[in-house]
C-alpha positions, -999 to 999 in steps of 0.1 A, spaced: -147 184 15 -165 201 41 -180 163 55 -148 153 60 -135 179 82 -165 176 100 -160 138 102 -126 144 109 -135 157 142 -159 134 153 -151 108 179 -178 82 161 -168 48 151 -190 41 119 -199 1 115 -177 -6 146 -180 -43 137 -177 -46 104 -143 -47 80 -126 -50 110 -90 -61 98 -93 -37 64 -98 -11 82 -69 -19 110 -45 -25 83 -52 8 63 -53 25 100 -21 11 104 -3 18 68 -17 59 73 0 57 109 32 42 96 37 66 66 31 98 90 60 81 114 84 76 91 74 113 79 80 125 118 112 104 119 127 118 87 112 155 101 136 148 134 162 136 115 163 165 90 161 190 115 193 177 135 174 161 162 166 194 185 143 191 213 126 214 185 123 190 162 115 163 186 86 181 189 77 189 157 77 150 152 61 144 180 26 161 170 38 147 131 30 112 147 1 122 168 -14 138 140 -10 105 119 -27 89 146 -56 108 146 -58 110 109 -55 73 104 -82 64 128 -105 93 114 -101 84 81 -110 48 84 -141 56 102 -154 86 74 -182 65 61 -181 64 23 -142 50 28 -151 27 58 -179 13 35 -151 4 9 -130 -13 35 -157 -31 46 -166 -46 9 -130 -52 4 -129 -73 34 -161 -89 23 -144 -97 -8 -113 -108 2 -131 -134 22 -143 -150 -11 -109 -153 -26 -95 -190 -32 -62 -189 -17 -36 -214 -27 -17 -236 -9 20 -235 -3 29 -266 -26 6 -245 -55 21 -218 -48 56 -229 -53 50 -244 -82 28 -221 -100 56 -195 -90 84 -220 -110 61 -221 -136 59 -182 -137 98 -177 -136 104 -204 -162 81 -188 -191 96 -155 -177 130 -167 -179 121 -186 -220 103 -151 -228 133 -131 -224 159 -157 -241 132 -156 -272 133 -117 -273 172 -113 -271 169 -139 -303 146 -119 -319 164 -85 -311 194 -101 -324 180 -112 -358 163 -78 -362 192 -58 -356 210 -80 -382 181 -76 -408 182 -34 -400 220 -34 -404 220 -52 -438 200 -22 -449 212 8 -431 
């Protein structure tokens, strides 16, 4: 625990060019999370110059946290294989996806109409006998 607060403080950028979008993404998910913390902060606090403040920092602090935590190499070293990974994916087109998505629905749709049968036929079997 103690690397990472030392990391923490650090102004390095570790592998500055790889895993570029990952690590933007995840930079950007830690930042949002600590705003709408901040915002809900100001909001609870019946938006004082107080807790303007308070929020404030909130925000800066899930700044710096976001872009520090990105950059601590063991987790930056994960983005940067995720990225690497995700680059390898087969993505579909629109047309597949559409109609692999109908095909999804349908079965889900014939899945459920065959389990309300079912629970229908058992709950007559288990009332006969109760």
């Amino acid at each position: 625990m103690s690397s990472y607060f030392k990391e923490l403080f650090s102004m390095n950028v570790y592998k500055k060019s790889q895993g570029r979008y990952a690590r933007m993404w995840t930079s950007i998910g830690i930042a949002l999370v600590f705003f709408f913390g901040a915002f809900s902060c100001y909001n609870a606090f019946g938006r004082t110059s107080g807790s303007a403040i308070a929020a404030v920092v909130i925000a800066a602090l899930g700044l710096w946290v976001g872009f520090r935590t990105v950059n601590y190499p063991t987790f930056a070293d994960f983005l940067v294989s995720v990225e690497a990974e995700m680059s390898k994916v087969s993505w579909p087109t629109w047309k597949e996806l559409y109609v692999n998505s109908k095909v999804v629905l349908l079965f889900m749709a014939l899945f459920t109409i065959l389990i309300f049968f079912f629970d229908i036929i058992f709950r007559l079997i288990f009332g006969i006998f109760n």
